[in-house]
N, C-alpha and C positions, 0 to 999 in steps of 0.2 A: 940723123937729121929728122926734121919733126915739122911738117904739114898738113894742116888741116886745109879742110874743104866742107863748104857749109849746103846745109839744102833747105829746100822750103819745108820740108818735116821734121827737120830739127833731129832727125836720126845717126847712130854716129858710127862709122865702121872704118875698127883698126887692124892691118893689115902689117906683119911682120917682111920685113925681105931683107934675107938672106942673100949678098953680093958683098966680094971681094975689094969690090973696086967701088970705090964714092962716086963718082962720075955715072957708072951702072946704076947707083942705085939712084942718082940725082934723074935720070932718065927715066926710071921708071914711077917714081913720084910725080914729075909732069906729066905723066903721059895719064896717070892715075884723076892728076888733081882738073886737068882739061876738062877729061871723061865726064869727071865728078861733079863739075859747076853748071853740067848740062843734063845730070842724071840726079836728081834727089835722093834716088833709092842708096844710093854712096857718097853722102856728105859726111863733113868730119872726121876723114880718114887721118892715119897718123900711118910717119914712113918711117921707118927705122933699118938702119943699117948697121948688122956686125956679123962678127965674125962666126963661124960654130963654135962647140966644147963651150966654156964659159959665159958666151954670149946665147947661144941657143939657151943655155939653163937663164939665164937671168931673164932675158925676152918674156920665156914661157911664165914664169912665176910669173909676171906680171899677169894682172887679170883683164876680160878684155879683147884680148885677142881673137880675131876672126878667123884669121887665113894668113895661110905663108907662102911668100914665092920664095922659092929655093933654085940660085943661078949653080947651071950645069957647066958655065963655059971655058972655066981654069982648066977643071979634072974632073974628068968624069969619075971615077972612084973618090974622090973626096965626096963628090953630092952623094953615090947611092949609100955611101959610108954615114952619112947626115941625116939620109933617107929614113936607115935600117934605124937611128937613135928614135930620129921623131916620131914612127907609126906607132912601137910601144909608149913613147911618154904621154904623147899629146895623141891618142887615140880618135879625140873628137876634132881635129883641127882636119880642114880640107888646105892639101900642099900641090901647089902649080909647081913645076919644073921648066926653067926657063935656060935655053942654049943656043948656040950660037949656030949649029947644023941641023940637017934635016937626018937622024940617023931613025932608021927604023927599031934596031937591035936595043937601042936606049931607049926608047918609048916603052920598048915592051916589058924593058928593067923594073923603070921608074912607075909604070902602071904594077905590075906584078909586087912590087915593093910599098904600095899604097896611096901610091901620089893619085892624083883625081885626074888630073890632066898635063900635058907637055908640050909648050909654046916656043917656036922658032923665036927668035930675035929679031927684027925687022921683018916680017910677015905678021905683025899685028900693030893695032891702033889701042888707044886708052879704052873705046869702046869697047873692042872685043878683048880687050883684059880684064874690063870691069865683067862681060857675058861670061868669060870663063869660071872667072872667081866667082859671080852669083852659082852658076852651074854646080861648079865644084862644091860649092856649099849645100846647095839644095840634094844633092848626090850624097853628101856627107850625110848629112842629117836624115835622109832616107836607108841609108845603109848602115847608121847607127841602130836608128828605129828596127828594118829589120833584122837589125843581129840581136837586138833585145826582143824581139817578137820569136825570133827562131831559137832564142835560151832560155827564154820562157816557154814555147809551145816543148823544146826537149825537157825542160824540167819540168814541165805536167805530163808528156809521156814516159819519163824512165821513172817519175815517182807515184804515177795513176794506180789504184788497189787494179785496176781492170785492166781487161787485155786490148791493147787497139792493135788491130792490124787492118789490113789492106789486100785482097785475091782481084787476080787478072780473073775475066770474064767464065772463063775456064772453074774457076774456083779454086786455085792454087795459090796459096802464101804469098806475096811481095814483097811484105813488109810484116813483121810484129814487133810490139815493144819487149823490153827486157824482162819487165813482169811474166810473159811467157812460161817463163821457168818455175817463181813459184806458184802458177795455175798448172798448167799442163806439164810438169816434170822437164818440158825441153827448154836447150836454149833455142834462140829463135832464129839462128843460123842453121839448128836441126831440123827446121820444118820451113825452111823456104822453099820453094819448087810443089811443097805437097800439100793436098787439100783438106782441110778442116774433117768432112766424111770418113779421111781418113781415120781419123782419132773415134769415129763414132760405134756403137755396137751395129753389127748390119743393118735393124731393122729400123732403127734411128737413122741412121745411113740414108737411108730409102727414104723414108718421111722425109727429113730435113731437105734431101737434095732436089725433091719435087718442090716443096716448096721454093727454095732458091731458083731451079730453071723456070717459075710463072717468074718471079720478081726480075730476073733478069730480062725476062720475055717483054716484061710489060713497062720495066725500066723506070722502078718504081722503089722507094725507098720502104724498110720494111723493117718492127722494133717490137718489143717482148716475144721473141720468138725464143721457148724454150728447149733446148736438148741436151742427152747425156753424152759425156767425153770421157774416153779411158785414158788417163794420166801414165806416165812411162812406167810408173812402178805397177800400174796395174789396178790403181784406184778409179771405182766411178767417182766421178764429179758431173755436179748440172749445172749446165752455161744458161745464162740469159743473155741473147745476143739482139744488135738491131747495126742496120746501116742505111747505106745510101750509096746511089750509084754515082761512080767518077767518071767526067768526059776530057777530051783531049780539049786542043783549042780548035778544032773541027766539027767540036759536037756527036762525036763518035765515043759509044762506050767503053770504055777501057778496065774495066774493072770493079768492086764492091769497096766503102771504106766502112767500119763498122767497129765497135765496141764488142767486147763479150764480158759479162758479169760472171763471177765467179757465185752461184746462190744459193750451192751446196746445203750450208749452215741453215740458210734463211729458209729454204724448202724442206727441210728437217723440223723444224717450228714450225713452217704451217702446217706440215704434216701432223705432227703432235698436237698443232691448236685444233688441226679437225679433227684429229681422234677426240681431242679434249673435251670438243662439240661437239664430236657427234654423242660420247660417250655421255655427255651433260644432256643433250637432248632426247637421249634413250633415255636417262633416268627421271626426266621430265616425263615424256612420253608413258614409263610404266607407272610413276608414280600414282598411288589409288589416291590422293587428293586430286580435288580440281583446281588448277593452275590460270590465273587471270593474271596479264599487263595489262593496262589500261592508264591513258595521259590527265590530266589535269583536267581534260572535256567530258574525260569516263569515254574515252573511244576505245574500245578493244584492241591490243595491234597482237598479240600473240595470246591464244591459251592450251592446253595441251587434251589429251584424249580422253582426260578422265573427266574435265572440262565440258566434255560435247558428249559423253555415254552419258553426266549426270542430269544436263540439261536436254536431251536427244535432240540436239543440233548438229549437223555437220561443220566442219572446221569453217569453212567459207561463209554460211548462213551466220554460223556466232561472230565473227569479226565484222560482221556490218551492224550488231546490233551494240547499242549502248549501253553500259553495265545498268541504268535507270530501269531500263527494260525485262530485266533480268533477278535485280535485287527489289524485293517486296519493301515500298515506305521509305526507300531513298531520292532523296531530293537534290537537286543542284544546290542546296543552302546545307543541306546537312553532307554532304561531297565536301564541300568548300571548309566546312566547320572542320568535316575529316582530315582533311587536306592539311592546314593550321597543326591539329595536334600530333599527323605523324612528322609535320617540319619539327615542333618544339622538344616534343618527347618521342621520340622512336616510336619501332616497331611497338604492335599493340595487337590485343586479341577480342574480337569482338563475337557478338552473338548476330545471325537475322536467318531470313526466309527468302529461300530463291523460288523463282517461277521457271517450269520446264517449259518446254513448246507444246505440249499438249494442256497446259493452264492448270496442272497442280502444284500444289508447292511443299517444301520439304523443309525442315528445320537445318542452317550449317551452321557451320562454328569458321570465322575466317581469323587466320595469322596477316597481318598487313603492314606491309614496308615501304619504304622510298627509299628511292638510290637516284642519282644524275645521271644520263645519259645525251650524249650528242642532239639529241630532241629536245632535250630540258628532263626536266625531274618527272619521274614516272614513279606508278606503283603495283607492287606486285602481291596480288592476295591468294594465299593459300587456302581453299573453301573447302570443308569437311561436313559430310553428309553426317547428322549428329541425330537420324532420326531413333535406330537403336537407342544411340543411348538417353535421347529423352524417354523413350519407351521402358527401359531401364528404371530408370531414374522414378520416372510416374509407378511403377510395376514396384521400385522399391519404398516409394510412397506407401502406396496401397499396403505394401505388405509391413512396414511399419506401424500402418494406422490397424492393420489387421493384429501383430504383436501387442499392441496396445490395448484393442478389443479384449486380445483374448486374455492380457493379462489383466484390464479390467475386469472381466468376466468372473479371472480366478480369484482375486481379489474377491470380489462380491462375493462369489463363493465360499469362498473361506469366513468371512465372514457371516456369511447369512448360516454357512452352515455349523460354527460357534452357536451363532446367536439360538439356532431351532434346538440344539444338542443341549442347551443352560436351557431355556423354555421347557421344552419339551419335558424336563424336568421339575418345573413350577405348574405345567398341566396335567402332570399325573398326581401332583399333591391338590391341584384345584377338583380335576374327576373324583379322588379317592374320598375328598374330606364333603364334597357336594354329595356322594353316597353311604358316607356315614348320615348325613342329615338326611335325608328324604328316607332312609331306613329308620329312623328316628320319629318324624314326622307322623303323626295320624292321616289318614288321608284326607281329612277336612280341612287340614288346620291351613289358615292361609299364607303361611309362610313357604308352603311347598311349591307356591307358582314361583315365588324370588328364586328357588334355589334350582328350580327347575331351567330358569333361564342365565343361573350362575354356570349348570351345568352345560345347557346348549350351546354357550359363549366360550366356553372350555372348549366341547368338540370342535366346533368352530375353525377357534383359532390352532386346533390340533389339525386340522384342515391345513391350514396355513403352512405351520411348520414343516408338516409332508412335502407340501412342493416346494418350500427353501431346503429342504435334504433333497430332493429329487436335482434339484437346478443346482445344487453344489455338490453333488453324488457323493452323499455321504448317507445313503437309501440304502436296506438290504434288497437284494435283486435274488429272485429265484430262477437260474436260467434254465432252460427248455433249449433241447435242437428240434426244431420246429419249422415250417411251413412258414410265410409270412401269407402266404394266400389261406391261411385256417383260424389266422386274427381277425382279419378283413372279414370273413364271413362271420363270424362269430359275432361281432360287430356291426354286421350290414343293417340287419333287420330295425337292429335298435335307432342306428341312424337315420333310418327313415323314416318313422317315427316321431324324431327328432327336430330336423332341420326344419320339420314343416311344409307341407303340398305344394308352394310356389319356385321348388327348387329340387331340381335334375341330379337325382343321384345314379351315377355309370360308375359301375365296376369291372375294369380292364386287368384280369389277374393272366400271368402268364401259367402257363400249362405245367413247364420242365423248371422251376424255381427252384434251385439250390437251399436246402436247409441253412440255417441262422442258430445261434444260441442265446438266446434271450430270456428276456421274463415276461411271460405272454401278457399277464395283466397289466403291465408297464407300457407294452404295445399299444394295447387297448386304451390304454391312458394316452399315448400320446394321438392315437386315429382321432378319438373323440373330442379330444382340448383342441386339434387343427381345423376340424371337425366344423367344432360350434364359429370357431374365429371366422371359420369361411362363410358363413350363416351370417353372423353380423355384418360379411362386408357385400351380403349379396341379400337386401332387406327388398327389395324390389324382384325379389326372385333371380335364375342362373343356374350356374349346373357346378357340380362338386364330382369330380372324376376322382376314384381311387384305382390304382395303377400300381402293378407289380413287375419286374419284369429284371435278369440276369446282367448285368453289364459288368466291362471288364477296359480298366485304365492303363496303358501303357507306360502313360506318365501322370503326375502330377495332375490334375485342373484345378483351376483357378480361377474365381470368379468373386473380385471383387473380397469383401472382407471373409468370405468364405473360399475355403479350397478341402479338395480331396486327395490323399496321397495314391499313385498308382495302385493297383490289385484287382482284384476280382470280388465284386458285391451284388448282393441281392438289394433292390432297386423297391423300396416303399414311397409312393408317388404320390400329396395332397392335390388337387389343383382347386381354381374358381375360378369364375368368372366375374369377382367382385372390383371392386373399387380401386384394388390395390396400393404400391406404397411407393411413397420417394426414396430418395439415398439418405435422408437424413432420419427417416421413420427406421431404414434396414441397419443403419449404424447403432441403432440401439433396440434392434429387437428382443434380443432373448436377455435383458437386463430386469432383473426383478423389477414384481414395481411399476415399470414403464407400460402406459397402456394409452393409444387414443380415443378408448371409449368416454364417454359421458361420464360425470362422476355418479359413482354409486354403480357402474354396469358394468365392473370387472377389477381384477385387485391387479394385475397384469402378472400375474405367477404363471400361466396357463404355457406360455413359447418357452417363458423361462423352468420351467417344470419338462417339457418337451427338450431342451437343450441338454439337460444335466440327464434325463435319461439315457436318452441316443448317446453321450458323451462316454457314461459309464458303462453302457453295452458296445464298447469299441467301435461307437460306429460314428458317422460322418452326416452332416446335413449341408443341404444348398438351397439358395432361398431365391427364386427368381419374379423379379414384379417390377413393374412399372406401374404409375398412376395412370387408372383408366384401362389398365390390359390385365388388372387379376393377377392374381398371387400362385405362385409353385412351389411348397415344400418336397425335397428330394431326400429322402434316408436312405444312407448309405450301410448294409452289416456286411460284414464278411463271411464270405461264406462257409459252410462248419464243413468238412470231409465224413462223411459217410451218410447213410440214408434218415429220412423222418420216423421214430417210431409209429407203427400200422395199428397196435392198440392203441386205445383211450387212453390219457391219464384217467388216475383214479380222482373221483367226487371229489373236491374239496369242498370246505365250509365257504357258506356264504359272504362274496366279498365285495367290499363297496367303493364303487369309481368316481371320484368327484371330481368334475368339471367347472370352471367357470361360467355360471349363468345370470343373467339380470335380475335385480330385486324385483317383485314386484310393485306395481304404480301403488303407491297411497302406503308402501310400508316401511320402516325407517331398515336403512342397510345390514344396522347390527343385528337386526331380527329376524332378518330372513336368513335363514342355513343353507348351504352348495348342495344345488338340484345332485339328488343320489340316482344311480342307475348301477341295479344290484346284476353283478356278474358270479358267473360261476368261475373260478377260475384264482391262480396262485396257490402258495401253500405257505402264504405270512397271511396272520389275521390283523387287518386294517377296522379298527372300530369306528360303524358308522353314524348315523342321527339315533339311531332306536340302540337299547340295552336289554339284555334282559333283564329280570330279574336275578337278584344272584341266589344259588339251592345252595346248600350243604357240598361242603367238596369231598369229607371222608363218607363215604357210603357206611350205611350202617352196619353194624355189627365187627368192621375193622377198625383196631389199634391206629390211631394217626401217626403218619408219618412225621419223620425229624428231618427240616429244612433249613439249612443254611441260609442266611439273606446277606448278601455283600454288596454294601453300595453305600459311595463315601458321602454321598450328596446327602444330608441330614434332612432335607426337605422331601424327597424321596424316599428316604429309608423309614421315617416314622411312618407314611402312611401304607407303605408296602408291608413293612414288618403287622402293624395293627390287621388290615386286611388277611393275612395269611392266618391268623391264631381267630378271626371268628369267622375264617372255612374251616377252622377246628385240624389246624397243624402245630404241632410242637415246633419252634422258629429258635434258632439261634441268629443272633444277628449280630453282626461286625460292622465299625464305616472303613476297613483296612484290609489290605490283603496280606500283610503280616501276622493283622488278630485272629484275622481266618485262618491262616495257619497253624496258629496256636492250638485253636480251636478243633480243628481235624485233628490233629494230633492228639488230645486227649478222648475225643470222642468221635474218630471214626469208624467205629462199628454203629453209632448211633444215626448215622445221619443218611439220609435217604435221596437226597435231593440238595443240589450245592445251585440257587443264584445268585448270579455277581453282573454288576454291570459290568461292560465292554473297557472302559475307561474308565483307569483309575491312576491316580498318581504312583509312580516308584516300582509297584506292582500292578500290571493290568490285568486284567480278567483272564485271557491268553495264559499267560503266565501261570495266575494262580490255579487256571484248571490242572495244567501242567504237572506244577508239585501236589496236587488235591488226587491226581488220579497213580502218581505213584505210590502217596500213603496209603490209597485206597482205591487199587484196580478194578474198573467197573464203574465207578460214583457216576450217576447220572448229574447232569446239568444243563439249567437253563439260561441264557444270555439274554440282558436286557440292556438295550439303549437306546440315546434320541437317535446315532448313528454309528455306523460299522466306522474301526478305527482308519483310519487313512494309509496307514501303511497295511493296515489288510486287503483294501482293495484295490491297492498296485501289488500285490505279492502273489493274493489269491483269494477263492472267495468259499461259504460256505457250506461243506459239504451236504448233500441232498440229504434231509431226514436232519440237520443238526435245528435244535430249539431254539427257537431266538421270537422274543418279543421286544416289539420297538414302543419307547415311549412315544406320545403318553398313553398309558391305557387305564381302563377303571378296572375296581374291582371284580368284577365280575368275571372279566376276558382275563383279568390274572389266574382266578381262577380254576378256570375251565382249562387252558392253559397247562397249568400244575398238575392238573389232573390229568390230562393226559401224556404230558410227560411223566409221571408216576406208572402211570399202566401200561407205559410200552413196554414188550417182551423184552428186550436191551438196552443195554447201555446206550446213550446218546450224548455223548462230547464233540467238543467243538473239532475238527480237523480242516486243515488249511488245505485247499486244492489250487496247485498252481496252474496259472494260465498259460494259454498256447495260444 
């Protein structure tokens, strides 16, 4: 049967009842629908009466249903039998038990079996049916919720990674979850009664449980407390534990409830990230680069030690300062500009200049990158002190620009000393053929002033040539183991002299000077050509210091386009107190040629004549000046092992020192001839302004001797050959050292005297004395040339007493010359002495 009941809310609650009997169930519908017309909260109920089995299932399908009353009063085992069906089908339904007695035994059935409540039969009203059934239902639905609350809180404890349990105050186990097992090896039935310490190594023991009795003291909840736990098989494990303390409903403590993390793993990693770190931060830390981070403002947040030794900041002073303050010529626009291109193109290598804390600065070289960080984008620059190697770099400047010098130099060389060696050859044919005419000449006749100054123009530019053979050392050199303080003096007098009353000549020689092997008049060449230059630059008067004195190099110096290699040298010292020179006067000093005098007051051969000496007497020069501070010429020789000979050389013929000096005012350049200052001294005859007359070369009453003449130069050999035959010598002459061979060959018993120049194609002179003196052991010979062969004077030089005339020369010194090689007691051929 089916009645509703309406309310002012329009709500609708249908109620199932379970009675035997129609009359029962018509009773409890009235009593229902009374209730209901006076209660809103239960309108629109609906009654239904049937049977259980087929009718309980059918009821329930229907959807709907609120609550069932279930009559007890037939048979009590048919209800709790209806009972026991409905609690599993209809779980959610709240069931009244409705009977006809007051039995206790049955209540306690029908409660235990999942009924909500159990009502007498005439001890209630519609009202307190409808109270029950709200009751029951709100009970229902509570006890749903919490059985869904408490299979849900067990299914986040049996399946939590973590361990939760629970210790009574004491600190003993209460409670653990199932996880237990895979944390600490036990189950959690094993460790009920015992306390957590237990599991701990002693001395964690101790720590941990102090801390637990403050928390417990203070009754305080307590979280990331870390400690170690020995697991049943023997394994450490580290917990991270936290809880909170539980009270009764008295407000009394009763124990701790708390989590424990299992962070074995996780503390294994950080352990390895701080090794990671620390091990990154040591390598930062030794790293010899300086290490800067710095944000997008240029604020410093981290730099490392090499950081703070390069700039001598302490760590804390450099992180308060700005990178602006630090980098030379960086600006917040040129940051920004930076900024842009390490976003578009990456890391990038740049060049600047830092400032230390003491305000010097240094050349680096930075690596600079950007990466994101939690901050935002930063950048990390690697700063490399690069002062070395620009010092390097300038140092291998220099020394390129010096390669260069000096390979200009050789160049020059080579060439000038070509060009003096082919001359030198056109001015012994210009001397010889000037002395056939003035021999020719009357002495009236006016044609002997012309040839006179053909001849003077000759010497001249014979002048000339000598210091392009000197400055390309391709000069014969007579060396002496000598004193340099016994040129100086030999020298001094003259000097003074010389330079003129308004200028301080000091001589600082040292006492104990290591002997030298030089060519003493070569010396004297170079004192005096440094000499005069210091004179021009000190026209207002000053002082000229000559200075001797032992030094000895360890390594290398180096100075500028000039250097010295380590060793031990005797020490020849120019100075003045002149005018001095710049860097671009010193880069071209000892180049021919080059000169800042006036035109007409020097040809600039004089430093260049001075280089190619010193060069070829193995020795070294340095050149020190500023404009305004005077000039320092420094010669370098090495020094010879054994003592100075204590005798004199013997006299040599008079020999002539030409120096660079001014023409004088009012007279044209070409006409004035290089100021002579005649020396005693060498033992090569240099011919100077004056000649003599030329005498007869055979002395009377002797057979003239038979001379060989070899020399391939056709312009040289006519006038050499003619000169030899009217000093009244029989002359064979050759332009070959093959013909001359010939030549010996048939007629070496005849021939007296073999000269050859030095250089000769195919055969040179070497050579040809070579097979000359095995045809004919003993042949004396003469060597003549503009210069000594170039592989002669890397190999070795010519032995003391061998003949050698250098072009040009005139007749006259050829024959005097001749003659005295003629009248030596011995043989004199050429031998090669190697150097040491």
């Amino acid at each position: 049967m089916k009645k509703r009941a309406g309310g002012a809310d329009g709500a609708g609650l249908r109620i199932l009842v379970m009675e035997d009997k129609a009359g029962e169930a018509r009773w409890v519908g009235e009593l229902l629908s009374q209730a209901a017309g006076k209660c809103p909260d239960y309108c629109d109920m609906e009654l239904m009466a049937g049977e259980d089995g087929p009718v309980v299932s059918s009821r329930l399908s229907q959807a709907g249903v609120n609550a069932v009353l279930l009559d007890a009063s037939v048979s009590k085992s048919r209800c709790l039998a209806t009972l026991q069906k409905l609690a599993p089908a209809v779980p959610q339904l709240p069931v009244i038990v409705l009977t006809d007695q007051q039995d206790e035994s049955m209540v306690v059935e029908v409660l235990r079996l999942g009924a909500q409540d159990c009502l007498v039969k005439g001890k209630f009203d519609g009202h307190l049916l409808i109270r029950a059934l709200r009751y029951a239902m709100e009970r229902k639905k509570a006890e749903i919720a919490l059985r869904r609350s408490e299979t849900m809180f067990r299914d986040f404890v049996e399946n939590a990674e973590d361990l939760i349990w629970q210790v009574d105050v004491n600190g003993a186990y209460v409670y653990l979850s199932p996880n237990a097992e895979s944390i600490l090896g036990y189950a959690p039935k094993e460790l009920l009664g015992r306390s957590p310490f237990d599991l701990m190594p002693p001395r964690e023991a101790k720590r941990v449980a102090g801390i637990f009795a403050k928390v417990v003291k203070e009754r305080k909840a307590f979280s990331l407390l870390q400690h170690a736990a020995i697991r049943k098989d023997g394994k450490l494990r580290t917990l991270e534990c936290g809880g909170k303390p539980v009270f009764d409903e008295r407000g009394r403590l009763t124990g701790y409830r708390g989590i424990d993390r299992d962070i074995t793993e996780r503390r294994r990693i950080e352990e390895k990230l701080q090794e990671s770190e620390g091990n990154f931060r040591r390598l930062v830390e030794q790293a010899a680069d300086a290490l800067f981070l710095h944000d997008r403002r240029g604020n410093l947040l981290d730099v490392n030690r090499a950081a703070c030794d390069s700039l001598g900041y302490d760590r804390g002073e450099l992180l308060r300062l700005p990178v602006y303050d630090l980098e030379i010529g960086l600006s917040r626009e040129a940051m920004s500009r930076l900024w842009q291109e390490l976003r578009s193109s990456g890391p990038r290598t740049v060049e600047g200049v830092h400032r230390r804390k003491d305000g010097t600065v240094f050349p680096v070289e930075m690596r600079l990158g950007m990466f994101e960080s939690k901050e935002g984008p930063l950048v990390l620059a690697m700063a490399r002190d690069i002062t070395e190697r620009k010092q390097a770099e300038a140092a291998l400047r220099e020394s390129e620009e010096r390669l260069r010098q000096s390979q200009k130099l050789e160049t020059v060389g080579r060439l000038a000393g070509g060009i003096a060696h082919d001359f030198n050859n056109l001015l012994t044919a210009i001397g010889a053929y000037s002395r056939f005419l003035l021999e020719d000449l009357e002495p009236g006749d006016k044609r002997r002033a012309d040839v006179e100054e053909i001849r003077r123009a000759g010497e001249r530019a014979a002048g000339l040539t000598r210091q392009l053979l000197a400055f390309s050392r391709r000069q014969v050199l007579n060396p002496e183991v000598l004193s340099l303080n016994s040129v100086v003096e030999g020298v001094e007098k003259m000097l003074r002299r010389t330079i003129g009353e308004n200028i301080e000549l000091v001589a600082a020689l040292s006492s104990d000077l290591k002997p030298v092997q030089v060519d003493p008049g070569q010396m004297e060449q170079i004192i005096v050509n440094l000499a005069v230059n210091a004179r021009d630059a000190m026209p207002h008067g000053g002082k000229l210091i000559l200075e001797t004195a032992n030094v000895e190099f360890m390594e290398a110096q180096d100075y500028g386009q000039f250097s010295v290699p380590g060793g031990r040298y005797a020490m020849l010292a120019v100075s003045d107190t002149g005018a001095g020179m710049d860097k671009e006067t010193l880069s071209h000093l000892f180049e021919p040629f080059f000169t800042t005098k006036e035109q007409g007051k020097g040809t600039g051969l004089g430093l260049s004549t001075v280089y190619g000496i010193v060069k070829q007497s193995k020795g070294y020069i340095l050149v020190y000046s500023e404009p305004g501070q005077g000039s320092t010429f420094k010669i370098y020789l090495p020094w010879i092992s054994g003592a100075v000979p204590s005798h004199p050389p013997p006299q040599q013929p008079s020999r002539t020192l030409e120096l660079e000096a001014p023409v004088p005012a009012g007279a044209a350049p070409c006409a004035a001839p290089l100021a002579a200052l005649s020396l005693s001294s060498g033992t090569m005859e240099i011919p100077g302004v004056r000649d003599e007359p030329r005498k007869p070369a055979v002395p009377a009453g002797r057979e003239p001797e038979t001379i060989l003449l070899v020399e391939d130069d056709p312009v040289v050999f006519r006038p050499t050959l003619r000169s030899l035959r009217q000093s009244g010598y029989n002359v064979l002459g050759s332009c070959s050292g093959e013909e001359a061979l010939e030549i010996c060959r048939r007629c070496a018993d005849k021939i007296d005297l073999v000269i050859t120049d030095m250089v000769m194609p195919r055969i040179s002179g070497r050579e040809l004395v070579r097979r000359l003196s095995a045809l004919r052991p003993g042949l004396k010979t003469l060597f003549i040339s503009g210069y000594t062969d170039e592989a002669v004077l890397q190999s070795g030089a010519l032995a003391p007493g061998t003949p050698f005339l250098q072009k040009p020369f005139t007749p006259a010194v050829l024959a005097r010359k001749v003659r005295e090689v003629l009248d030596s007691a011995t043989s004199q051929t050429y031998i090669p002495v190697r150097e040491r």
